[in-house]
C-alpha positions as CSV (number, residue, x, y, z in Angstrom):
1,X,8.2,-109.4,-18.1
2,X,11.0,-109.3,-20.6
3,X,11.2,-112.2,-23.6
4,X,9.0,-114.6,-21.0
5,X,11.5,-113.8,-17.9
6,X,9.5,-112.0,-15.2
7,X,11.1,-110.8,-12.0
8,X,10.4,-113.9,-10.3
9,X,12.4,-116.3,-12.5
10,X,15.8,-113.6,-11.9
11,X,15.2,-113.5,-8.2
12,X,15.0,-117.6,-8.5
13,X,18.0,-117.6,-10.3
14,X,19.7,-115.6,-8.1
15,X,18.8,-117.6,-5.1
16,X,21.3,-120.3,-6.6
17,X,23.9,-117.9,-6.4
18,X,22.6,-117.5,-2.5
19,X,20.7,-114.7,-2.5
20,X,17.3,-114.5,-0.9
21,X,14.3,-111.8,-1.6
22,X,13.5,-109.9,1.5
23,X,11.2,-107.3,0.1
24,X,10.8,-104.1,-1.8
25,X,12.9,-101.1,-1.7
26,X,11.0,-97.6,-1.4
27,X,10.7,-97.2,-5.3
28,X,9.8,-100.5,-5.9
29,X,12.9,-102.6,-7.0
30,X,13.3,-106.1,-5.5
31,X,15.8,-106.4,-2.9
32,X,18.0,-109.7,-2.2
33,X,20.1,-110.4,0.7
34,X,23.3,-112.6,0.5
35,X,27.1,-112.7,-0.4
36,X,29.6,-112.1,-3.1
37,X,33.2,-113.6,-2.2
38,X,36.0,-111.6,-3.5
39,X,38.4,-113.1,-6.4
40,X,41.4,-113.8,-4.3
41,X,40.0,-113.9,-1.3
42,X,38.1,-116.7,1.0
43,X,36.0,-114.2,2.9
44,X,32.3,-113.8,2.1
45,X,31.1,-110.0,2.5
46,X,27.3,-110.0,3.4
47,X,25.6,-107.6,0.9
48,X,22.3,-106.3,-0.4
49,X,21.4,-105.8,-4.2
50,X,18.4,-104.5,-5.6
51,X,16.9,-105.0,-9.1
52,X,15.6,-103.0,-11.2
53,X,11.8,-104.4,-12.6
54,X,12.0,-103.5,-15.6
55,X,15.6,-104.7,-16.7
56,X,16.6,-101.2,-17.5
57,X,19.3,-100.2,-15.3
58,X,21.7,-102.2,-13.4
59,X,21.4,-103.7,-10.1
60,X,22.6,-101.7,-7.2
61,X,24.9,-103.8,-4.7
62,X,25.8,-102.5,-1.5
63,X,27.9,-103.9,1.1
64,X,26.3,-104.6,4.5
65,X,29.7,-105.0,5.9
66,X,33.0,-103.2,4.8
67,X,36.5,-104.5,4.4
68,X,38.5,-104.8,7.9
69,X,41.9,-103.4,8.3
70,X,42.5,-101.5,4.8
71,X,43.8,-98.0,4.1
72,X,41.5,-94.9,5.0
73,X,40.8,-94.3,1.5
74,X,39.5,-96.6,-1.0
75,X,37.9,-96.5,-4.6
76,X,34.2,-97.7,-6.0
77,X,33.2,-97.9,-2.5
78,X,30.8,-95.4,-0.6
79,X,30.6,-94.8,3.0
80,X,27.2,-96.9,3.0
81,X,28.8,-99.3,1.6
82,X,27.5,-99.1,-2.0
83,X,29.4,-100.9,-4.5
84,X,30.3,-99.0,-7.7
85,X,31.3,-102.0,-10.1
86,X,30.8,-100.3,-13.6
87,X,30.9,-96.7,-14.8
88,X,27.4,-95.3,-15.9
89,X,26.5,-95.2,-19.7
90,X,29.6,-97.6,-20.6
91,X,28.0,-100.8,-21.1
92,X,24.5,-101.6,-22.0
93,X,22.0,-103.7,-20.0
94,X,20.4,-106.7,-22.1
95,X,17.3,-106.4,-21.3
96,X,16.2,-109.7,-22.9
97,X,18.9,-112.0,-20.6
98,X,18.1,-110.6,-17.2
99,X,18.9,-113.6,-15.9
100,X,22.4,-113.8,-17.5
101,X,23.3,-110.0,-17.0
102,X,22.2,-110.0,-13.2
103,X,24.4,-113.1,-12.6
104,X,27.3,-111.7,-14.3
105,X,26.8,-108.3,-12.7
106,X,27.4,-110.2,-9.7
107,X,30.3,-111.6,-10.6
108,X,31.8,-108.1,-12.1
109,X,31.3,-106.7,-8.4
110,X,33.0,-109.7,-6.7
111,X,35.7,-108.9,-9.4
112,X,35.5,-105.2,-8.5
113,X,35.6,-106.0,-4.9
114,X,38.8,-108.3,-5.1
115,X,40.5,-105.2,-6.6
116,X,39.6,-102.7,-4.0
117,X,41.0,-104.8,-1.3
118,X,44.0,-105.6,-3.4
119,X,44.9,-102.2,-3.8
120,X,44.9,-102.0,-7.4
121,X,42.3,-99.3,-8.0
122,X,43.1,-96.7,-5.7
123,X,44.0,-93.6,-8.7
124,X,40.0,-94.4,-9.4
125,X,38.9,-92.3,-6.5
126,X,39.7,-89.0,-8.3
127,X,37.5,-89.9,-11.1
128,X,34.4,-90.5,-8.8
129,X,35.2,-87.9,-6.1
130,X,32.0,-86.1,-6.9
131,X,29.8,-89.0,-5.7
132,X,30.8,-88.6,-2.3
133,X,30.4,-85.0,-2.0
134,X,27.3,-84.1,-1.6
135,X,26.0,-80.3,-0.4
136,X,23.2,-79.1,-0.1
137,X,23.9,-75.4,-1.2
138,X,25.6,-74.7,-4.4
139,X,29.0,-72.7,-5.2
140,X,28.9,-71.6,-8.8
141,X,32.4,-70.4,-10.0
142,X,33.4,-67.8,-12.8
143,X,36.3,-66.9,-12.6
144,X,38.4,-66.3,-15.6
145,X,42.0,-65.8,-13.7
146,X,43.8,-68.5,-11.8
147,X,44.7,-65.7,-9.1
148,X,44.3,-67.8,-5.4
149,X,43.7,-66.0,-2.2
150,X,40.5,-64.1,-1.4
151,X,37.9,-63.9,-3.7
152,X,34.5,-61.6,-4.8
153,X,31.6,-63.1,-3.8
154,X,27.7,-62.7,-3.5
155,X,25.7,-65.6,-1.8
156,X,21.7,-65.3,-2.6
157,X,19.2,-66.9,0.2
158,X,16.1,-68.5,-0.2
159,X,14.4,-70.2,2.8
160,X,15.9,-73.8,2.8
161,X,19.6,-72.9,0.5
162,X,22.3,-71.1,-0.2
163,X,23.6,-70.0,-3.7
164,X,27.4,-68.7,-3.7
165,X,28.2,-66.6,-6.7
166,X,32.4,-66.4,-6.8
167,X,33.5,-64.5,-9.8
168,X,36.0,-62.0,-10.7
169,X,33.9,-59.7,-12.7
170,X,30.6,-59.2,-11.4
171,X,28.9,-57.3,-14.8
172,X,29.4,-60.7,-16.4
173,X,28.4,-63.0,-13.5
174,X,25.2,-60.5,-13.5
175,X,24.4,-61.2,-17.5
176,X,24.9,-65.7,-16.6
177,X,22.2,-64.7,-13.3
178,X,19.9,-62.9,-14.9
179,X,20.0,-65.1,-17.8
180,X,18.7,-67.4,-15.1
181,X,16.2,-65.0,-14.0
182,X,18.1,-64.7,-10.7
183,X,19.2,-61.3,-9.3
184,X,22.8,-61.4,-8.2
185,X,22.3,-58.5,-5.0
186,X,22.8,-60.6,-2.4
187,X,25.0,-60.2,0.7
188,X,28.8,-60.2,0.5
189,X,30.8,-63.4,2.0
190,X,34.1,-64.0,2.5
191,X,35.7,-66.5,-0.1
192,X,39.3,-68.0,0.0
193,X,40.9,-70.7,-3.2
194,X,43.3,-72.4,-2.3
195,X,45.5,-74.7,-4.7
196,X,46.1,-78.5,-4.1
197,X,48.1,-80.7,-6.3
198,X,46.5,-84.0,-5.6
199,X,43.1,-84.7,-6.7
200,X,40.9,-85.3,-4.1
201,X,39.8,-89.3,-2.8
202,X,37.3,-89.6,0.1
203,X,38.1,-90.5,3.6
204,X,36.4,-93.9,3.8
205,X,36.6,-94.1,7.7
206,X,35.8,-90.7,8.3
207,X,32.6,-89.4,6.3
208,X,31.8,-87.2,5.0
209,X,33.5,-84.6,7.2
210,X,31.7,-82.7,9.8
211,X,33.8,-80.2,11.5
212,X,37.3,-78.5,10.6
213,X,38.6,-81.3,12.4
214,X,37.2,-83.7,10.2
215,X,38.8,-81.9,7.1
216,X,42.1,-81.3,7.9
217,X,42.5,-84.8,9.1
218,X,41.2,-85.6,5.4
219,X,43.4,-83.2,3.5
220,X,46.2,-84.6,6.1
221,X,46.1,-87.9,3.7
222,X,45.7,-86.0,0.5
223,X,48.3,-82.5,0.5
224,X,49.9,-81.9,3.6
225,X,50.4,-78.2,2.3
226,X,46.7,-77.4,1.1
227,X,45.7,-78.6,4.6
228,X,48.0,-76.2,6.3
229,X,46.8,-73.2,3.8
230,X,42.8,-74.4,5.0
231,X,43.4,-74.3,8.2
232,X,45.1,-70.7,8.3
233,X,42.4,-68.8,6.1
234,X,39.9,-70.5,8.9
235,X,42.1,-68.7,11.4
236,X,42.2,-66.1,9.3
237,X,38.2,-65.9,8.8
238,X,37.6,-65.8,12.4
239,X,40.3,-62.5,13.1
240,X,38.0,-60.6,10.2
241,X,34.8,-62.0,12.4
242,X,33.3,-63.7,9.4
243,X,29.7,-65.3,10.2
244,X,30.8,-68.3,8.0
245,X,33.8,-68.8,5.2
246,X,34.0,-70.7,1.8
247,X,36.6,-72.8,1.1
248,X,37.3,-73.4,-2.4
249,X,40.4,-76.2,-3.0
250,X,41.9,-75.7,-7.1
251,X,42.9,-79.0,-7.7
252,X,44.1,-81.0,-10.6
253,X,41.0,-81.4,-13.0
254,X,38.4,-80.6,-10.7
255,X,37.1,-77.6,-8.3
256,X,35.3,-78.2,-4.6
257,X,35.1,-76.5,-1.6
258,X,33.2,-76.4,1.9
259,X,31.7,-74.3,4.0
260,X,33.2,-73.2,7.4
261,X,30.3,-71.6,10.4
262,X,31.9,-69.4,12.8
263,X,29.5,-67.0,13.9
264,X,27.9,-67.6,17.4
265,X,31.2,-69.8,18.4
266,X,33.4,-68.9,21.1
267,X,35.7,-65.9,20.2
268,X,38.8,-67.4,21.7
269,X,40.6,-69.6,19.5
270,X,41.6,-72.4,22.0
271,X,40.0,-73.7,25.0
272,X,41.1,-73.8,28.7
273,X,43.9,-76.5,28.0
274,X,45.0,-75.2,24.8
275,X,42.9,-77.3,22.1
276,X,42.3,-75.5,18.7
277,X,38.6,-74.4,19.2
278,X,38.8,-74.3,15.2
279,X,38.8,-77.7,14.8
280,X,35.2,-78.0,16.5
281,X,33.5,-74.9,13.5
282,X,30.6,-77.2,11.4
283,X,31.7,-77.9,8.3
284,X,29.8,-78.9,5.4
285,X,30.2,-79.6,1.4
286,X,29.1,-77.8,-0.9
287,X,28.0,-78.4,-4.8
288,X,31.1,-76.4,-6.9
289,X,29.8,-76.1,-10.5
290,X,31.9,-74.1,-12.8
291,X,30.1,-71.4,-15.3
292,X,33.4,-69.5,-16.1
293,X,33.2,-68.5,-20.5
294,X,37.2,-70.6,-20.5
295,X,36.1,-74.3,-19.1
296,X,32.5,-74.1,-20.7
297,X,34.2,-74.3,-24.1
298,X,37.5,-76.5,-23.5
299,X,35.4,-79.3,-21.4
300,X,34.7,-80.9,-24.8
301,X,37.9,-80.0,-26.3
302,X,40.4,-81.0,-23.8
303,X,44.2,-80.5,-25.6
304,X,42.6,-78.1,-28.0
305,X,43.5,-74.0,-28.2
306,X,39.6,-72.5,-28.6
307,X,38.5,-69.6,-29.9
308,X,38.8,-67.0,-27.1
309,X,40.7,-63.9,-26.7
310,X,39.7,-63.9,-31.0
311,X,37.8,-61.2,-32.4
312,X,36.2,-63.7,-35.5
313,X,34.1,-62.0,-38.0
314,X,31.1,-63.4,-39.3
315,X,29.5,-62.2,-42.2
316,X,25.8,-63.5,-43.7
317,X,23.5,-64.7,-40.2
318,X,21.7,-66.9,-43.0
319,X,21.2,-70.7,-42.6
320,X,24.7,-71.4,-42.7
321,X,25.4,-68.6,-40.5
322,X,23.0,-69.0,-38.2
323,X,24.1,-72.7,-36.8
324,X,28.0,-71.7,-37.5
325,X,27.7,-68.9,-35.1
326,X,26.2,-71.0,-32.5
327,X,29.1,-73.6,-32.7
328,X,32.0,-70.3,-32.7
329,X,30.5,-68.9,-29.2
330,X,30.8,-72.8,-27.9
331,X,34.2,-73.1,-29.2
332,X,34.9,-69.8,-26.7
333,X,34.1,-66.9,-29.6
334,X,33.1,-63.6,-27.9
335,X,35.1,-65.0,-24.4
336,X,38.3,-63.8,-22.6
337,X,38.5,-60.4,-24.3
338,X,37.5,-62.1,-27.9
339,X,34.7,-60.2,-29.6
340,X,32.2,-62.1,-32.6
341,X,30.5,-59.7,-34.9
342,X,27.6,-60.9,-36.7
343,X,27.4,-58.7,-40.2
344,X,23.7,-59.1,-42.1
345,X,21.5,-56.4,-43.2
346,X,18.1,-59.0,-44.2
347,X,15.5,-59.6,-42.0
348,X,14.1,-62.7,-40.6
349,X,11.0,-63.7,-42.0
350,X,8.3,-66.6,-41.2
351,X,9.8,-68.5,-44.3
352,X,12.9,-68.7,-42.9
353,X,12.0,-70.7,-39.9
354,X,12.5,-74.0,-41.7
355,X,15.9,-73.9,-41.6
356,X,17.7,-71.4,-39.5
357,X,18.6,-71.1,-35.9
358,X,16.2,-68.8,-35.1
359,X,12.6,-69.3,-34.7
360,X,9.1,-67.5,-34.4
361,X,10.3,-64.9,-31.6
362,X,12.7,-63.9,-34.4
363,X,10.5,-62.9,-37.2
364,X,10.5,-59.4,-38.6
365,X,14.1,-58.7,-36.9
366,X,17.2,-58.2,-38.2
367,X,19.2,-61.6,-38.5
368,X,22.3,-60.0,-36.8
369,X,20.2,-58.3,-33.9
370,X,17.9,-61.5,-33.4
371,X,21.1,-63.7,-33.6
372,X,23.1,-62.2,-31.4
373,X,20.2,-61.7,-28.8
374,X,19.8,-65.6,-28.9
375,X,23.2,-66.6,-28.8
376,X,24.0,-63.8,-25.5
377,X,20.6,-65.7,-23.9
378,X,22.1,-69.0,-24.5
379,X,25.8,-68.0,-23.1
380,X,25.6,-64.4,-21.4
381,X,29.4,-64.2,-21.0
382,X,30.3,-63.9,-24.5
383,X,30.6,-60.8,-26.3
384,X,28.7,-60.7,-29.3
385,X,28.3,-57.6,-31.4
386,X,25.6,-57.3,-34.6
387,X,26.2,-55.1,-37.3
388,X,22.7,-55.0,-39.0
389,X,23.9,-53.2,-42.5
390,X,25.0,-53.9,-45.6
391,X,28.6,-55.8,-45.6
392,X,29.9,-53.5,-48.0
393,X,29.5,-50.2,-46.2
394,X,30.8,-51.9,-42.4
395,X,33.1,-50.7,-40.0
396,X,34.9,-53.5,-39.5
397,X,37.7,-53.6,-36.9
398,X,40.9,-55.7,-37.5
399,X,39.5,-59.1,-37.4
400,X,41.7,-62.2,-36.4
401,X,39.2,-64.5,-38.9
402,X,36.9,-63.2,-41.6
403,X,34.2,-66.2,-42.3
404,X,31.8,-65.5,-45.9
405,X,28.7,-67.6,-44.9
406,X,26.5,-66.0,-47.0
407,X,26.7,-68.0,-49.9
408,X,26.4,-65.5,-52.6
409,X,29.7,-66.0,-55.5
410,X,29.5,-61.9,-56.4
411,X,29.8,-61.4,-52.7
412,X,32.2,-63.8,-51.8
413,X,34.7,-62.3,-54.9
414,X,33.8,-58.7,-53.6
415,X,35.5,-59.8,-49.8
416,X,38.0,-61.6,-50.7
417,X,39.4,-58.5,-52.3
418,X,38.7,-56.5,-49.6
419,X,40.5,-59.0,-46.9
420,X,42.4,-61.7,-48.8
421,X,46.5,-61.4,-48.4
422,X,45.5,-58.8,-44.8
423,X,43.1,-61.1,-43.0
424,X,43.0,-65.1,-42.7
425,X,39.7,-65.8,-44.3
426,X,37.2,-68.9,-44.1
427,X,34.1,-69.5,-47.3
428,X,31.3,-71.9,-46.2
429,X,28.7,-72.4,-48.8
430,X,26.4,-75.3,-50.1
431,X,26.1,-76.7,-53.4
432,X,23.4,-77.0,-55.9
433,X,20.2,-78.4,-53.2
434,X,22.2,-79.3,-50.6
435,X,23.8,-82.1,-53.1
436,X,27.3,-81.3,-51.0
437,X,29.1,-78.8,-48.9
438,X,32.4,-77.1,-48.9
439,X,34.5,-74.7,-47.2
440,X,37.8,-73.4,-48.4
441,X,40.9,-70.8,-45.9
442,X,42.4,-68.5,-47.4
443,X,45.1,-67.8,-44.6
444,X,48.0,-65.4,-45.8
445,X,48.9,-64.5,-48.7
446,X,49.7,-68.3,-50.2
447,X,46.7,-70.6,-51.7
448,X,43.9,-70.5,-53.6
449,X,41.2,-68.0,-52.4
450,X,37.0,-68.1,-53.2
451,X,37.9,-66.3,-56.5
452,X,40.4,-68.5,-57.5
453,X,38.3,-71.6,-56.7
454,X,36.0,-69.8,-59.2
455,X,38.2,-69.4,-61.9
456,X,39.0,-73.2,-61.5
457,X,35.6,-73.8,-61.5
458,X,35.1,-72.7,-65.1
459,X,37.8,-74.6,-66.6
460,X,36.5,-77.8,-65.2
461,X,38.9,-78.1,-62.0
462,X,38.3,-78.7,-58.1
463,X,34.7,-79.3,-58.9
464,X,32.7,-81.0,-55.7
465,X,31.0,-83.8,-57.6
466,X,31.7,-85.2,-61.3
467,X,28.9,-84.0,-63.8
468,X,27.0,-80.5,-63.4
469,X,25.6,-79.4,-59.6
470,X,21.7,-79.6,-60.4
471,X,19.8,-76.5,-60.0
472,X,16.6,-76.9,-58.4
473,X,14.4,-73.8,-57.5
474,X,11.4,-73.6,-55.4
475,X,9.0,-70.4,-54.6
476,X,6.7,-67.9,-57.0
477,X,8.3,-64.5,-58.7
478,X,11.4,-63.0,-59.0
479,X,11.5,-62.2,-54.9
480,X,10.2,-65.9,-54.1
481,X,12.6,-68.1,-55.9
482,X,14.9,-69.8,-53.2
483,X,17.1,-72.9,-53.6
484,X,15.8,-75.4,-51.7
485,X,17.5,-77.9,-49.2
486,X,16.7,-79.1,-45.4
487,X,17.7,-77.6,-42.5
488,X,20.6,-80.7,-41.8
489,X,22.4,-79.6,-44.8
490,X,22.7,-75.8,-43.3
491,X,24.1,-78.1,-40.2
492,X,26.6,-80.4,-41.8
493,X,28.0,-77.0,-43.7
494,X,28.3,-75.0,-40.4
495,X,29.5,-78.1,-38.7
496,X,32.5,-78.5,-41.8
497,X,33.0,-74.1,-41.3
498,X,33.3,-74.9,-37.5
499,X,36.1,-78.0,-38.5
500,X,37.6,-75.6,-40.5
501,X,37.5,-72.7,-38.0
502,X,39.1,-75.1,-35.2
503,X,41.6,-76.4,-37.2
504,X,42.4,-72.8,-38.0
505,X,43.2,-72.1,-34.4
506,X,45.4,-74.9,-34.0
507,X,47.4,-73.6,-36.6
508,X,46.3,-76.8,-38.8
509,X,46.0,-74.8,-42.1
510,X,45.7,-78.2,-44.6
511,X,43.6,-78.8,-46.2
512,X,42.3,-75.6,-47.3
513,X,39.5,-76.8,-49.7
514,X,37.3,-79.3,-48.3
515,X,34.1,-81.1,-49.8
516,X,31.2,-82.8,-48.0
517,X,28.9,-85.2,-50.8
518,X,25.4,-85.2,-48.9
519,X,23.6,-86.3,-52.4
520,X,24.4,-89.9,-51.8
521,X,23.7,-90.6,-55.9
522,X,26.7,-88.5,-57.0
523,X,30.6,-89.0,-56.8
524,X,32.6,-86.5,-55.5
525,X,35.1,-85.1,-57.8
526,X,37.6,-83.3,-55.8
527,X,39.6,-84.4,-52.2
528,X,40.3,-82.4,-49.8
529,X,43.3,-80.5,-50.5
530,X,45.2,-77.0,-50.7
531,X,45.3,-75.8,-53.9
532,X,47.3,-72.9,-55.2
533,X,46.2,-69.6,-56.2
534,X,45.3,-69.0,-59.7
535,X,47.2,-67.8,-62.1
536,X,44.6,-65.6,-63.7
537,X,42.8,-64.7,-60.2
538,X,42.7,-61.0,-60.5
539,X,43.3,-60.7,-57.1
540,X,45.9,-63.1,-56.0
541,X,47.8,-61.9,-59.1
542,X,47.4,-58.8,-58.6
């Protein structure tokens, strides 16, 4: 019972509207039985809507009879007839007016309805292909080439499913399996992608498809030209006397594919009078997931150049460093030939723990080794090397991006003469105990670099917040003192550095210096802006 509504007093409500309880589903929600009349339209369509107990999720409507005489494919509506009348997640259910909200629900899918039949919805289908394609054996793609044609492949077996590995480089697919704690040595199938310029929208009439027949009559509605392509690789498939083919269709926004059996079928390819035998092969759906390094780190940043192909250096695996890295390999660092190196000498110790990415399985490590080991586990196709020495004495290859995360002013002086004017250059450093944030790009020769910001500094300019940063230390001795601040200041810095680093790559170079007040009882004192290099910088005028 929700604010003194129980079930009873929805399901009464809803018998007004002319629905009548006719029992319980198999997990326990309360089904009705009635009608929902379409807007624009005179016809009532018997249907079946059940309702969730608790008032949590919405109720489920599904048609007990389908619309007569419309096209083959049509959105928001499965083969069973269920009724999808508002996207997941997008509005929430009022739990206290169940009453109200199932009636209105109703009337949203006699809405939705009335726009099926109408026509009016029909681009939908692309965006909800995935719930009618259901497999029971999964296809998991990494491929970082958009080369069609025959592919690699390794499918793994257990007793009731299939697992179909396509990639183009095995050694990396290996490193994503066994990250899994699957081993990738399975048998060798035979793989064909095929490109398709329509997404794809489910036959209505027809499904889901059973046989090759069944497919191409599909695809027939969809890309006249893909269909042709499917239907010669089957050919093709059963020359090379495959046991069974994959068929993977590259189409706009979205990957799926099928599976084709041919072994213990006839070995002629047409019957007695003439028929395609291929058109009788079992075909069946399968789950395409995508694991490739390139879509795992533009999903969430669709129109947006990531980091890979980059060789970013970061030095100091700290608290800052630690999160920042994190967020570079999930903007694509270490992918597509790009290369991350991690540059910290320290060691990780139990009092670190508080605030750093790592945690106990880290302690007594190097930060760079421990770091990079965590952040290959979490994404196995990155490269990600660690350079557990002292900054100062590195080997440091040409870098694309040099980030100081280390927060240490001698340091950050120290390298931004060694890189500053030869190597775009990224500072990200906290402020007093975590009373703000900041980050500042040095990128060419033009602008103000950490040094300069320094000299400024002194004189009173570009300061984060007006009136002195507090200086707050914690610990006992010389080797214990420590400045301290929570771990969700170390986050909001590395999340500003990763801003920064983004920007960065999408040639958005303004502005350079920018400030993040997390001490809600001071005023910020400088913008965000790009200040020039100082005059008296020994390094920029030098």
């Amino acid at each position: 019972m929700i604010a003194n509504v129980s079930v009873t007093d929805v399901i009464d409500a809803l018998k007004a509207e002319g629905f009548n309880f006719v029992g319980k589903s198999g997990r326990g929600w309360f089904v009705l039985r009635g009608g929902i009349i379409p807007e624009g339209s005179a016809v009532n369509y018997s249907c079946e809507v059940e309702l969730d107990p608790e008032f949590i999720e919405f109720p489920r409507v599904r048609l007990l009879e389908l619309p007569q005489n419309m096209p083959e494919v049509l959105p928001h509506l499965g083969a069973n007839g269920g009724l999808c009348y508002i996207a997941h997640g997008s509005v929430v259910l009022d739990m206290y007016d169940p009453i109200g909200q199932s009636i209105a629900c109703l009337r949203r899918a006699s809405a939705v309805l009335g726009q099926i039949i109408a026509g009016t919805m029909i681009e939908d289908l692309a965006e909800e292909f995935f719930a009618y394609w259901h497999g029971a054996n999964y296809c998991f793609l990494d491929l970082q080439n958009s080369n069609l044609g025959t592919q690699k492949c390794t499918v793994l077996r257990n007793a009731d499913r299939r697992w179909w590995f396509v990639t183009d480089d095995k050694e990396r697919t290996r490193k994503k399996t066994d990250a899994l704690g699957w081993n990738i040595n399975g048998q060798d199938a035979l793989v064909y992608l095929i490109g398709s310029k329509v997404p794809p929208k489910p036959l209505i009439n027809k499904w889901p498809p059973k046989n090759v027949g069944d497919i191409l009559e599909w695809q027939s509605t969809l890309d006249s030209n893909c269909r042709r392509k499917i239907h010669e690789r089957i050919k093709q498939a059963k020359k090379l006397k495959a046991r069974e083919v994959l068929i993977v269709i590259d189409s706009p926004k979205l990957k799926y594919g099928f599976e084709v059996i041919i072994s213990n079928l006839p070995v002629r390819t047409v019957d007695a009078i003439g028929r395609d035998m291929t058109y009788t092969y079992p075909a069946h759906p399968i789950n395409v997931m995508r694991i490739d390094d390139q879509y795992i780190s533009e999903r969430n940043a669709p129109g947006l150049k990531t980091l890979a192909g980059k060789h970013i250096v970061l030095i100091g695996c700290g608290t800052i460093g630690g999160y920042l890295s994190d967020m570079l390999v999930k903007s694509g660092a270490g992918t597509s030939g790009g290369l991350l190196t991690l540059v910290d000498n320290d060691y990780f110790s139990a009092q670190n723990i508080g605030r750093h990415r790592l945690g106990f399985p880290g302690i007594l490590e190097k930060k760079s080794d421990a770091l990079a080991a965590e952040l290959m586990r979490q994404s196995p196709g990155a490269e990600i090397r660690s350079l557990p020495v002292d900054v100062k004495k590195a080997h440091i290859a040409v870098a694309d991006l040099v980030i100081d995360a280390t927060g240490e002013e001698t340091l950050g002086h120290w390298l931004c003469a060694k890189f500053s004017g030869s190597t775009d250059m990224l500072s990200v450093w906290i402020e007093g105990p975590g009373t703000a944030v900041r980050s500042l790009l040095k990128s060419g020769k033009n602008g103000a670099c950490f040094r300069c910001l320094w000299q400024n500094n002194r004189e009173g300019h570009l300061r984060s917040i007006e009136g002195p940063v507090p200086e707050v230390f914690a610990g006992h001795g010389c080797e214990g003192l420590y400045v301290p601040f929570p771990a969700y200041v170390s986050v909001q810095a590395a999340s500003l550095g990763a801003k920064a680093v983004t920007d960065w790559i999408n040639n958005i170079s303004s502005p350079t210096l920018r400030t993040r007040l997390i001490d809600e009882t001071k005023k910020i004192a400088t913008p965000d802006c790009s200040p020039p290099s100082h005059a008296e910088c020994p390094i920029c005028s030098s």
